[in-house]
C-alpha positions as CSV (number, residue, x, y, z in Angstrom):
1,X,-56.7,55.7,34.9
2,X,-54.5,55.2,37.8
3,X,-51.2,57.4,37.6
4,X,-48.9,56.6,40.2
5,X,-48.6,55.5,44.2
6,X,-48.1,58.3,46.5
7,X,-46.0,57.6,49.6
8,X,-46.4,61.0,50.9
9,X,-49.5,61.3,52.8
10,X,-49.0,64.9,53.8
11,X,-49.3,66.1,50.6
12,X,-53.3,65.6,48.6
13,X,-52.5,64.3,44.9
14,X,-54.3,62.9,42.3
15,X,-54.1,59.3,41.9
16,X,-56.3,58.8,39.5
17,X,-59.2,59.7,37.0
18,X,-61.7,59.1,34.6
19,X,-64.8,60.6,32.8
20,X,-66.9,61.2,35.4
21,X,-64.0,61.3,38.5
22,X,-61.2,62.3,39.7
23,X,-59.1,60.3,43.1
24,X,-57.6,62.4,45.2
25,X,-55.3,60.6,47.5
26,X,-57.6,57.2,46.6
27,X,-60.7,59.0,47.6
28,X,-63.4,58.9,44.3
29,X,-64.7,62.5,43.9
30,X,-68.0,63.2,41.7
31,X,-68.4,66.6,41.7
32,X,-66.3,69.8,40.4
33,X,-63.5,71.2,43.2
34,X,-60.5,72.8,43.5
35,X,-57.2,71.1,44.9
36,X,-54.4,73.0,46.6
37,X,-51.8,72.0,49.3
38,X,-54.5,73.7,51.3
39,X,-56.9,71.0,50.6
40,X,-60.2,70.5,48.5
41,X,-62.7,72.9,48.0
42,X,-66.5,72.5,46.1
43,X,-66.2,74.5,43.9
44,X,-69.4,76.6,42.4
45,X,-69.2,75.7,39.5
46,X,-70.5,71.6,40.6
47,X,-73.1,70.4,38.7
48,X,-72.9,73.1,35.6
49,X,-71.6,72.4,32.5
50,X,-68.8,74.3,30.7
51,X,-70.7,76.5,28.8
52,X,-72.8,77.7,32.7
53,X,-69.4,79.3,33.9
54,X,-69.0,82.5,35.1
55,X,-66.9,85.5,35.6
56,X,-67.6,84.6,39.2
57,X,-66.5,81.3,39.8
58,X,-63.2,82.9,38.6
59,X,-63.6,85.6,40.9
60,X,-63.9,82.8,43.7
61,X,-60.7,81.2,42.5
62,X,-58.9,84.6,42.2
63,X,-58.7,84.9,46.1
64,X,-57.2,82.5,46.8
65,X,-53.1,83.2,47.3
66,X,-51.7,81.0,44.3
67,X,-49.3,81.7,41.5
68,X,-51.3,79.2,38.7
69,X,-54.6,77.9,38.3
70,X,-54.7,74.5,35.7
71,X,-58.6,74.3,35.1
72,X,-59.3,70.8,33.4
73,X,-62.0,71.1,31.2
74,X,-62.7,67.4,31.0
75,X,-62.1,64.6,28.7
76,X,-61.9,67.8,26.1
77,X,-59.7,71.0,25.8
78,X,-62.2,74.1,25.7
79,X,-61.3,77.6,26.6
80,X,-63.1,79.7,29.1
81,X,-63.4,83.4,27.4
82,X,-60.9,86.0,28.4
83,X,-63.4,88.2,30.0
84,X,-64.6,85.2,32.3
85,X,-60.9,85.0,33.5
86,X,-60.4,88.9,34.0
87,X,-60.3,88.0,37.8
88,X,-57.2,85.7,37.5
89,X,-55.0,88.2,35.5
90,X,-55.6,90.9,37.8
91,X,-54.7,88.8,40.9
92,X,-51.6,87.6,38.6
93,X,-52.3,84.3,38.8
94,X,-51.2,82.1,35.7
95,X,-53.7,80.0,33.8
96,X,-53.5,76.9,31.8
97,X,-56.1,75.0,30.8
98,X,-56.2,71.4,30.0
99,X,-58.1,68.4,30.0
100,X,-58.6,66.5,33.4
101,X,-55.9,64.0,32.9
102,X,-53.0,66.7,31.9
103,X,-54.5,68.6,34.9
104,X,-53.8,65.6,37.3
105,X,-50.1,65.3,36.1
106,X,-49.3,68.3,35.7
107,X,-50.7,69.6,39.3
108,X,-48.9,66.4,41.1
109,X,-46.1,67.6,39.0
110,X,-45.7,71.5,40.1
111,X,-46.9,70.3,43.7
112,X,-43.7,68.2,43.8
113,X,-41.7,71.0,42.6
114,X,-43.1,73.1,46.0
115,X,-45.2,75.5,43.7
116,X,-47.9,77.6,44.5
117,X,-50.7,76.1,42.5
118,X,-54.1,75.1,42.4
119,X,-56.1,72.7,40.2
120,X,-59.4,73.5,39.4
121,X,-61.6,70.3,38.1
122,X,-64.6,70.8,35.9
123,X,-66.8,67.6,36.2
124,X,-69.6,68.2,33.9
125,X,-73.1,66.4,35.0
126,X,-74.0,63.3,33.2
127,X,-76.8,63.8,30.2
């Protein structure tokens, strides 16, 4: 689904997404990452599936300086356990989780708004 045309090219948004994608600025990305006004990032969580993640890959997230992480689970809602997100609540960084398209809106959203946030995509490997 295509959301919306971005006339800023300063700023990386998502543009669009799908079951197996996300665009970020028009570009066609595969494979989990993170987005921030301080760019895109792999994240280590590419190629696992929800049920692989670790306290770890939350510990990755949790240094970067950020006041809310929106982690989009997919086509699906599904929420990490707390202990997995320890990391995030003792950096004080705010979580929501949503599925990939809320993420996308809601990150172009807040990133509008000038807010400190992150979006963390969970693209889970075909099969």
């Amino acid at each position: 689904m295509k959301l919306h045309l971005n006339t800023d090219t300063t700023q990386r948004l998502f543009t669009g997404y799908g079951d197996d994608h996300v665009l970020v600025n028009g570009h066609r990305h595969e494979s989990s990452l993170l987005l921030s006004t301080q760019g895109i990032e792999v994240a280590p969580w590419a190629g696992l599936n929800f049920e692989a993640l670790t306290a770890e890959h939350f510990e990755w997230v949790a240094q970067r300086d950020l006041d809310i992480l929106l982690f989009g689970t997919g086509n699906r809602l599904r929420f990490p356990h707390p202990s997995l997100t320890r990391a995030l609540v003792e950096a004080r960084i705010g979580l929501e989780v949503m599925d990939v398209g809320a993420l996308c809106r809601t990150y172009n959203i807040l990133v509008a708004e000038g807010r400190s946030v992150a979006a963390a995509v969970l693209i889970e490997p075909a099969g």
